[in-house]
N, C-alpha and C positions, 0 to 999 in steps of 0.2 A: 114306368120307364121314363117319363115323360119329368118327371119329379127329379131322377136324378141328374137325369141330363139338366136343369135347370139348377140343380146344388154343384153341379160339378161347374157349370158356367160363373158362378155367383162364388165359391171357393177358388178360381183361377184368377179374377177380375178382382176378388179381395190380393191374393196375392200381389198380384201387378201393381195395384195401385198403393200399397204397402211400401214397397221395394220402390215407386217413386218422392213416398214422400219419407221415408228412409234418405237417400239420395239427396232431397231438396235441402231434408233439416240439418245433413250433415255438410254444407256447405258451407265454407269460409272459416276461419277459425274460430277454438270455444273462447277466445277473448276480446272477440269484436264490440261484445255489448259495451268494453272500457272505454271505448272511443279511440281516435287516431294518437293521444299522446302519450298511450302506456303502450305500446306494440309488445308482447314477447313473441321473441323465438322460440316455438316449441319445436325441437326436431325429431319427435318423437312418431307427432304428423300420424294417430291409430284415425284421422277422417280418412284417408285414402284408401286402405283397403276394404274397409268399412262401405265405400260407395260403388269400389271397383265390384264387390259381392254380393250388393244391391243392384248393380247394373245387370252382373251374369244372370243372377236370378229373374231380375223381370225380362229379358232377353228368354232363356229358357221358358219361364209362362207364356211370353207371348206366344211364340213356339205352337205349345201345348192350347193355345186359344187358336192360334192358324189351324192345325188339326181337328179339334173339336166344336169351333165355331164357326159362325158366318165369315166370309171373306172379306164381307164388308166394315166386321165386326173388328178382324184381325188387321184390316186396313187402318181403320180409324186409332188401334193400339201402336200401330207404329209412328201414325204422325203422333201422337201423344208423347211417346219414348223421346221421339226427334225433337221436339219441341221443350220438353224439359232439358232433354243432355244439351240441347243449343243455349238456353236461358242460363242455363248452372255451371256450364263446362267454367 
């Protein structure tokens, strides 16, 4: 019993942390690496739902870590969420 409750913590906390750095990578546009004097406008813009879906899901994990884990556990996953979506917003 003791086992799963530790795969299940360890598959939720891979998740979460998946879905933030999903989020981190998909930040700013794919053609930053040209530097500031070739800008294009992409307006096709597929990073945004892409992070928006990364966001729901590590939001629902955490969720699922509030439920199933320490409170202290699920406390320290929300300053983490806060603290990325504030760095990347």
């Amino acid at each position: 019993m003791k086992a799963v409750r530790v795969l299940i913590r360890v598959f939720l906390y891979g998740i979460f942390v998946f879905c933030l750095l999903t989020y981190t990578f998909m930040q700013g546009s794919e053609y930053d690496w040209m530097g500031p004097d070739y800008v294009i406008e992409d307006n096709s813009n597929d990073r945004g739902p892409i992070r928006f879906l990364a966001v729901a899901i590590a939001l629902f994990t955490q969720f699922l870590i509030y439920v199933s884990c320490s409170r202290k556990e699920a406390a320290m996953t929300v300053v983490l969420l806060a603290v990325v979506v504030g760095v990347y917003w």
